[in-house]
C-alpha positions as a Python dict, from the first residue, in 0.01 Angstrom:
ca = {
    (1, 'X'): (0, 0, 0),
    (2, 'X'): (-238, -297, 172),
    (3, 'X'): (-362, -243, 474),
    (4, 'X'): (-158, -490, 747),
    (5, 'X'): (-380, -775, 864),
    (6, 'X'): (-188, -825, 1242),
    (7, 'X'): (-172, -458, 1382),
    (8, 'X'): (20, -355, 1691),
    (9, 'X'): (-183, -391, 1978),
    (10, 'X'): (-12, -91, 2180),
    (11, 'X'): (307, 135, 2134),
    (12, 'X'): (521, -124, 2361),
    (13, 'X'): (751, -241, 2011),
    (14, 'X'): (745, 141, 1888),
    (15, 'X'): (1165, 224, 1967),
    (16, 'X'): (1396, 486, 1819),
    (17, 'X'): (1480, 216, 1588),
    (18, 'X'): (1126, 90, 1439),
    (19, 'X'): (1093, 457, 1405),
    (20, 'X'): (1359, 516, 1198),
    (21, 'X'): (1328, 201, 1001),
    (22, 'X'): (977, 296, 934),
    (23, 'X'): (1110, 594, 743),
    (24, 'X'): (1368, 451, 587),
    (25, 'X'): (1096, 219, 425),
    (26, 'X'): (962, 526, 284),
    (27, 'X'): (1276, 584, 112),
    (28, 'X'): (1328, 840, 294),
    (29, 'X'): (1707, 886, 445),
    (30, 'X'): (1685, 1011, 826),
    (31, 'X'): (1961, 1166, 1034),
    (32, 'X'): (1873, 933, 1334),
    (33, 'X'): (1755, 1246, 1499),
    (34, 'X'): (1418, 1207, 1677),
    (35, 'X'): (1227, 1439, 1931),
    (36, 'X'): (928, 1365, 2040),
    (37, 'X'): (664, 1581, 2046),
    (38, 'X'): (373, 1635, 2278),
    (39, 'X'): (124, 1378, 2214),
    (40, 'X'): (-31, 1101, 2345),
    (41, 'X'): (-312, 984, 2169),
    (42, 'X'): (-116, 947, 1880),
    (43, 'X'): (302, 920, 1909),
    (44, 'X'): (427, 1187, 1732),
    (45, 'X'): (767, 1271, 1616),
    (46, 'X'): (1006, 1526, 1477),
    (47, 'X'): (1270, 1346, 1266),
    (48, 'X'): (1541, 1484, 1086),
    (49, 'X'): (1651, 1395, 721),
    (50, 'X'): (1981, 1399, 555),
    (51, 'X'): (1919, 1641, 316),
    (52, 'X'): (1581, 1890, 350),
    (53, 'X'): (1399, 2000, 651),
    (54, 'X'): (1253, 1764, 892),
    (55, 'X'): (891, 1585, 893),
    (56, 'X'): (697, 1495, 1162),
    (57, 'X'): (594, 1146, 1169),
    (58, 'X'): (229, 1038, 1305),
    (59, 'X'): (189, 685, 1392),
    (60, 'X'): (-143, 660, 1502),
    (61, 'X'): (-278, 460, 1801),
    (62, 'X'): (-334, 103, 1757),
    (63, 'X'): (-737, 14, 1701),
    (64, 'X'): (-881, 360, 1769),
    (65, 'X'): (-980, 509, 1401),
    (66, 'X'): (-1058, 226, 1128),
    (67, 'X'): (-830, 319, 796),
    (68, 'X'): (-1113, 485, 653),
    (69, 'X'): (-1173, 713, 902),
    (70, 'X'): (-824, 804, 888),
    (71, 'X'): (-791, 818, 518),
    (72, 'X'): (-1112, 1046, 546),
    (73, 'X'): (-941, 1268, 755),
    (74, 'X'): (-659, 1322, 545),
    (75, 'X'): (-862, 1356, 258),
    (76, 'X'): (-1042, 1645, 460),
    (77, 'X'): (-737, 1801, 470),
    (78, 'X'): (-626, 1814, 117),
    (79, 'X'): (-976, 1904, 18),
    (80, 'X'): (-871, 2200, 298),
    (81, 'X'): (-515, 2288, 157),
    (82, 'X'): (-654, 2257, -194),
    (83, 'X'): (-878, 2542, -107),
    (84, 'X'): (-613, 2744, 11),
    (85, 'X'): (-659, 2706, 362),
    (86, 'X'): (-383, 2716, 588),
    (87, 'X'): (-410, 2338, 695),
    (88, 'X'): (-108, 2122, 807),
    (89, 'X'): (-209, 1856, 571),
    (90, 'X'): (-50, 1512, 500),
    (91, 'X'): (225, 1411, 259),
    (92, 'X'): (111, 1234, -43),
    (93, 'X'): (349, 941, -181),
    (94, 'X'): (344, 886, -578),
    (95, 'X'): (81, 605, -563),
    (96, 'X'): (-153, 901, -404),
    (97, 'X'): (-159, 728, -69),
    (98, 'X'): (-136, 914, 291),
    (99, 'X'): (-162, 670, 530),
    (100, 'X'): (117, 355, 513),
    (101, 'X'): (160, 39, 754),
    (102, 'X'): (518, -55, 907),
    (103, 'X'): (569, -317, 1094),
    (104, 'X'): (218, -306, 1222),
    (105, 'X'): (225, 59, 1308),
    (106, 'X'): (0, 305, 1050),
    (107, 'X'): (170, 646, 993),
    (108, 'X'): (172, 944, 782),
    (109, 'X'): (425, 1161, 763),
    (110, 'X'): (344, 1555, 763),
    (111, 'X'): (548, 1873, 636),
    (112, 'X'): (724, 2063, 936),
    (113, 'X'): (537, 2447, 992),
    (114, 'X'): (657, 2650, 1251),
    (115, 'X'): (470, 2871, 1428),
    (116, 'X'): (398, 2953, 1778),
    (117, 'X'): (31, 2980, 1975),
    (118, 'X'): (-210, 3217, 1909),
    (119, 'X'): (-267, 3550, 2121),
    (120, 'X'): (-650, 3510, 2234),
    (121, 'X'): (-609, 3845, 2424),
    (122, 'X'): (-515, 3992, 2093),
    (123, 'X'): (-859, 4106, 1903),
    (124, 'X'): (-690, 4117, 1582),
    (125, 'X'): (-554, 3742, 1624),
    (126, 'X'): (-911, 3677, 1670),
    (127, 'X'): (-1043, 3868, 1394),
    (128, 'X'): (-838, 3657, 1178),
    (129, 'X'): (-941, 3329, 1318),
    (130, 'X'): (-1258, 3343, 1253),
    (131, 'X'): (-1195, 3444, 924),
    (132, 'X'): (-1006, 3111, 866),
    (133, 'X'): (-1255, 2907, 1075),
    (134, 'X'): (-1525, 3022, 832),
    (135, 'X'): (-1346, 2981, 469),
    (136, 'X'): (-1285, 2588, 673),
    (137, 'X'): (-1681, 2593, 753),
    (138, 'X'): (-1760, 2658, 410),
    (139, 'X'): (-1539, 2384, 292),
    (140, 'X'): (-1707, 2167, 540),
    (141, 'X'): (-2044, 2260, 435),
    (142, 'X'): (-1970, 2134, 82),
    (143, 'X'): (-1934, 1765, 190),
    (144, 'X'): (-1979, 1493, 434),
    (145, 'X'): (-1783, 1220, 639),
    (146, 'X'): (-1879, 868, 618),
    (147, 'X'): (-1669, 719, 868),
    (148, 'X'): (-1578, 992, 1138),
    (149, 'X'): (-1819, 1017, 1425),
    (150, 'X'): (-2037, 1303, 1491),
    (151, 'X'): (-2119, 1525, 1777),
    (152, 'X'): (-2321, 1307, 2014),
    (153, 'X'): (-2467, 1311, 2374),
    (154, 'X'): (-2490, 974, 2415),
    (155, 'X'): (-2073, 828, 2327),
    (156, 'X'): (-1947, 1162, 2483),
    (157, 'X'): (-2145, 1172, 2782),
    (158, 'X'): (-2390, 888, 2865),
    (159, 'X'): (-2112, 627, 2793),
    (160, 'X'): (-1827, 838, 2936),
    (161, 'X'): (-2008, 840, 3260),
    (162, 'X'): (-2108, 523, 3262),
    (163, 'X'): (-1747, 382, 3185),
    (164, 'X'): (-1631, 560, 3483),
    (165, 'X'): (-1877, 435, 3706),
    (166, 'X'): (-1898, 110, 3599),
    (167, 'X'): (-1465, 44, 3620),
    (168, 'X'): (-1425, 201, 3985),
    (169, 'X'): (-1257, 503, 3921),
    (170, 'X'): (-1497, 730, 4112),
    (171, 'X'): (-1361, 681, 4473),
    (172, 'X'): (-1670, 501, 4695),
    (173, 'X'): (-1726, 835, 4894),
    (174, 'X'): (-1773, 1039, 4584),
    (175, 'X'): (-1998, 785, 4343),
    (176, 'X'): (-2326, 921, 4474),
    (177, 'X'): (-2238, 1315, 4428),
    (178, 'X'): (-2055, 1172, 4085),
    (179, 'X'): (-2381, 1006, 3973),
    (180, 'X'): (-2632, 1292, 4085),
    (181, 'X'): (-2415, 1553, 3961),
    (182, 'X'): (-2353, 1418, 3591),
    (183, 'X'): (-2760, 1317, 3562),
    (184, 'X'): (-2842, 1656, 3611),
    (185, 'X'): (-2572, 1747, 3399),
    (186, 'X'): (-2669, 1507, 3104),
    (187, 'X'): (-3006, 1697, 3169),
    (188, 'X'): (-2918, 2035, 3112),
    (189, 'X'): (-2719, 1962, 2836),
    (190, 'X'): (-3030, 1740, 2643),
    (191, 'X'): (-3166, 2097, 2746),
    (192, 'X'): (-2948, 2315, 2552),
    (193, 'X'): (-2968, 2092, 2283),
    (194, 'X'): (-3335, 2081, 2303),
    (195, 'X'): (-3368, 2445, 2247),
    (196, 'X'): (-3122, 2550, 2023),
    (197, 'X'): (-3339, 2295, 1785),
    (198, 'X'): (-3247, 2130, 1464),
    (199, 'X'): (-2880, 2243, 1339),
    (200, 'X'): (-2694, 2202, 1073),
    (201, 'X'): (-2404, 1933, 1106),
    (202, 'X'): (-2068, 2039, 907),
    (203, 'X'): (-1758, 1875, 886),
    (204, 'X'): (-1534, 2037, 1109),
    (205, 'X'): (-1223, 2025, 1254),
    (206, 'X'): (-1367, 1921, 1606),
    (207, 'X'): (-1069, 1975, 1825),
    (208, 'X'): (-1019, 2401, 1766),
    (209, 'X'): (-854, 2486, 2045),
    (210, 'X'): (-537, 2731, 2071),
    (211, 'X'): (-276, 2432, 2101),
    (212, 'X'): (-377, 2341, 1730),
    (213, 'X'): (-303, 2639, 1636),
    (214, 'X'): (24, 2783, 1486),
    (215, 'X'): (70, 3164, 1409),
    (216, 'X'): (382, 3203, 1150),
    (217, 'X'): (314, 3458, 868),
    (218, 'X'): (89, 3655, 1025),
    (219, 'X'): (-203, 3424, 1007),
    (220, 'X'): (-337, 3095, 1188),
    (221, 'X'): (-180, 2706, 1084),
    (222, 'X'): (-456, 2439, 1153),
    (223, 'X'): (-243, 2129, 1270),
    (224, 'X'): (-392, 1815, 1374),
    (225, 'X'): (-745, 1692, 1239),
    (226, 'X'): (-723, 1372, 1412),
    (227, 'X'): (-1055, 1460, 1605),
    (228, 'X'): (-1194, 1624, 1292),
    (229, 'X'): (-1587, 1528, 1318),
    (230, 'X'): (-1949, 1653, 1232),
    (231, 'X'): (-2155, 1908, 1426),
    (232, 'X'): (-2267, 2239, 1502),
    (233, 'X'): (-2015, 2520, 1348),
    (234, 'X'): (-1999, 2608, 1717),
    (235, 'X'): (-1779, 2352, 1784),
    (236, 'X'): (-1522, 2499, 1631),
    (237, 'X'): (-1541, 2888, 1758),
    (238, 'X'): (-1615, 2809, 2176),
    (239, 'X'): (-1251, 2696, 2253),
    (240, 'X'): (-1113, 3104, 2163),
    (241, 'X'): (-1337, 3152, 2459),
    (242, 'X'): (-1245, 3189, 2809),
    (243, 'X'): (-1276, 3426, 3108),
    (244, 'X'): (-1637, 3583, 3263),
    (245, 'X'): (-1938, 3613, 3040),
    (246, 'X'): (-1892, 3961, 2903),
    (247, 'X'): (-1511, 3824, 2828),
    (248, 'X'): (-1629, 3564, 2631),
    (249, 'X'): (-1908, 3768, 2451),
    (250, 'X'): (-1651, 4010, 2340),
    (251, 'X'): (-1383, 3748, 2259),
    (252, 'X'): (-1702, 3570, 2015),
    (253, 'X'): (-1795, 3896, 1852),
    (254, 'X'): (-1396, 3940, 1740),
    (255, 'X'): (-1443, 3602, 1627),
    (256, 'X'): (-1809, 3618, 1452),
    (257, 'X'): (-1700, 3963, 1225),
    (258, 'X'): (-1436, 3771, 1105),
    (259, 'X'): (-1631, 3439, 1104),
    (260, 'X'): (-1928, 3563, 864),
    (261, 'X'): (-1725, 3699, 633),
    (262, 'X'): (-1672, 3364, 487),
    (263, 'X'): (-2011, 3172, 669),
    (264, 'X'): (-2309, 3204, 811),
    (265, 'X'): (-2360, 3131, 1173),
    (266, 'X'): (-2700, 3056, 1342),
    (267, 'X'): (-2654, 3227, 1654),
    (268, 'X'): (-2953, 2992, 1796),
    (269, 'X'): (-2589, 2770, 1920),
    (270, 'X'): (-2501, 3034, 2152),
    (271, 'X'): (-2699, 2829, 2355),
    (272, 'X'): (-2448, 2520, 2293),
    (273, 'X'): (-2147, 2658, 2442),
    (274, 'X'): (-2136, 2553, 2789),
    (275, 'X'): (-2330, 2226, 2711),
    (276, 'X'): (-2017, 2161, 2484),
    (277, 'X'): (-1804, 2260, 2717),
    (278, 'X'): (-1944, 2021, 2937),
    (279, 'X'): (-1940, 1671, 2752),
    (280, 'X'): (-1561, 1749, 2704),
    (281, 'X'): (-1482, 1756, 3049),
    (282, 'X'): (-1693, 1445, 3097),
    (283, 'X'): (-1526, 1302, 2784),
    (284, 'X'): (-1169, 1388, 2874),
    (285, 'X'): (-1235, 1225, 3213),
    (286, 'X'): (-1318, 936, 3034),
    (287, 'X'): (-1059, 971, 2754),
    (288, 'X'): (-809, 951, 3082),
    (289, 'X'): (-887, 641, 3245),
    (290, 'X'): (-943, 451, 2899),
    (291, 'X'): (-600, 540, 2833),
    (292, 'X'): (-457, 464, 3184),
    (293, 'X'): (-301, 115, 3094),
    (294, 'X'): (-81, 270, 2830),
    (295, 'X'): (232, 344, 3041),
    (296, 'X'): (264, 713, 2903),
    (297, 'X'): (-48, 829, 3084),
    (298, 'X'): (14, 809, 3418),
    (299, 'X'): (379, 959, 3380),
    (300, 'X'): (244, 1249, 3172),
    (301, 'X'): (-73, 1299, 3415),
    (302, 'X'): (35, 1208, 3756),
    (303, 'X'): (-244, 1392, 3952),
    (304, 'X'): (-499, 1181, 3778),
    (305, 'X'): (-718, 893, 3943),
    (306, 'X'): (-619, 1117, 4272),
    (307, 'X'): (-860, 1113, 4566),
    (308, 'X'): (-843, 1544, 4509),
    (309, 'X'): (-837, 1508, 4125),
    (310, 'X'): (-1215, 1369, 4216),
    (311, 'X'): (-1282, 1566, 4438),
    (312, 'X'): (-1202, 1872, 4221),
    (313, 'X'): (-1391, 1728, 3893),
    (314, 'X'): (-1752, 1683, 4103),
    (315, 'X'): (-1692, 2023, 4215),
    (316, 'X'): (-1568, 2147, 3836),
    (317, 'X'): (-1913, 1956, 3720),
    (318, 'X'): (-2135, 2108, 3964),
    (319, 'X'): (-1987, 2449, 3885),
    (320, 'X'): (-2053, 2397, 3503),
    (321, 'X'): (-2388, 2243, 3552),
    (322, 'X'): (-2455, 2629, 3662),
    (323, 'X'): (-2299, 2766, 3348),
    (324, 'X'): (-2511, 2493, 3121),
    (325, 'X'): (-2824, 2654, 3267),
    (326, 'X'): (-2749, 2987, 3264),
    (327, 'X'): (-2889, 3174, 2949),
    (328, 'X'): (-2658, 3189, 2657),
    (329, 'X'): (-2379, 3481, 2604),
    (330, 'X'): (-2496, 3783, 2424),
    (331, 'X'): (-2331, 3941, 2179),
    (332, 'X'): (-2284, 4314, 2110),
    (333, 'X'): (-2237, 4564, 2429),
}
């Protein structure tokens, strides 16, 4: 396979047909049934096959990841499955390859696994997600990416603001409260950072929250590495976390007895939670109106770019720029 020199610029060309022509390029011999599933950074579909079960097709978005960041997160994966992890992990074709060109759309094509979401109220469920997360940790400790970014203040929060302010989406009568709120932000969170010190960056799979998760089997299904990145192992446990402070503190000790079964964790980034928590809702902000030319957006998120969705996020960053300076969860009673 050779990577296509004239890629797609968007998903415009990307009908029910190329779809199934792409597979059918793959040898493989569809049904012509296609549902689409929910994704938008990516277009991602469920498409049946004459004989066997159905595969879900990735074709990923047009000039976002190079091919060898993609190829390294696939190979991430496989080095995950081939540990025994419960990873959704790519197909492999007989030349070894995962990730194919069609028509100037990239794909790979992934195994169906059914499962549903994960019961965070459930201590048991998280019990046994953290014992996953840290066998994955301690896979991710034993290498490193070349090609997939890392966690970083700067591209997740100085240039996430700054693309905001700079393209007019922050309505005139909110840019000053926007810009004083998210400096003092941006300083709490070089706080946190500050103090928690020196860490040590792992390959993770940077986007843990409970919609990636399956539970079929009685245990967790990773799907969907496509944010996989390095950083603190934190990263990966703070999105099984939700509710008031003692909530969260007893949801993370579930999660830690299972955790260090498998891994280590410096509890120093405690002190990292809410400062992560807070460049993703200034990245997702970001991630939004970046994306708001592609048609799909503002169908799938039509109270965004809304005088009150403003209105609500200054207030949602002001509330968190509390949280970020508040001391960091304890564990244990």
């Amino acid at each position: 396979m050779s990577d296509n020199p004239a890629p797609r610029q968007d998903y415009s060309a990307l009908d029910p047909h190329r779809i199934l022509d792409t597979l059918d390029a793959r040898g493989l011999v569809t049904s012509g049934h296609i549902l689409a599933l929910n994704s938008y950074e990516n277009r991602v579909y469920r498409i049946g096959l004459e004989t066997g079960p159905p595969v879900i097709a990735k074709f990923y978005r047009p000039l976002r990841w190079s091919n060898e960041a993609i190829r390294e997160e696939h190979a991430f994966s496989l080095e995950l499955q081939a540990a025994e992890l419960p990873v959704v992990a790519p197909l492999v074709d007989a030349h070894g390859e995962t990730l194919h060109w069609h028509d100037g759309y990239r794909h790979a094509l992934f195994p169906l696994q059914p499962g549903r979401w994960p019961d965070l109220d459930n201590p048991d469920d998280l019990l046994r997600i953290g014992r996953f997360i840290g066998r994955l940790h301690g896979v991710g400790q034993a290498g490193h990416f070349t090609h997939r970014p890392a966690i970083d203040i700067e591209r997740m929060g100085d240039a996430a603001i700054a693309f905001l302010l700079e393209n007019d989406f922050i309505p005139a009568d909110l840019r000053a409260a926007y810009a004083s709120t998210t400096r003092d932000l941006l300083g709490g969170i070089r706080a946190r950072f500050a103090e928690t010190g020196d860490y040590r960056a792992i390959r993770l799979h940077g986007d843990c929250h409970r919609g990636n998760i399956l539970w079929h089997d009685a245990q967790p299904w990773f799907v969907d590495l496509d944010d996989c990145l390095s950083g603190p192992a934190i990263q990966d446990l703070w999105m099984m976390l939700a509710g008031e402070r003692h909530e969260m503190s007893a949801q993370f000790s579930e999660l830690l007895e299972g955790y260090e079964e498998f891994a280590h964790f410096d509890t120093r980034e405690l002190a990292l939670i809410e400062a992560l928590r807070a460049l993703r809702m200034l990245h997702y902000a970001a991630w939004l109106a970046r994306r708001w030319n592609d048609p799909a957006f503002p169908l799938a998120f039509p109270w965004f770019n809304t005088q009150r969705y403003w209105e609500d996020h200054v207030l949602e960053l002001r509330e968190q720029l509390y949280k970020v300076n508040e001391a960091a969860i304890r564990l244990g009673p």
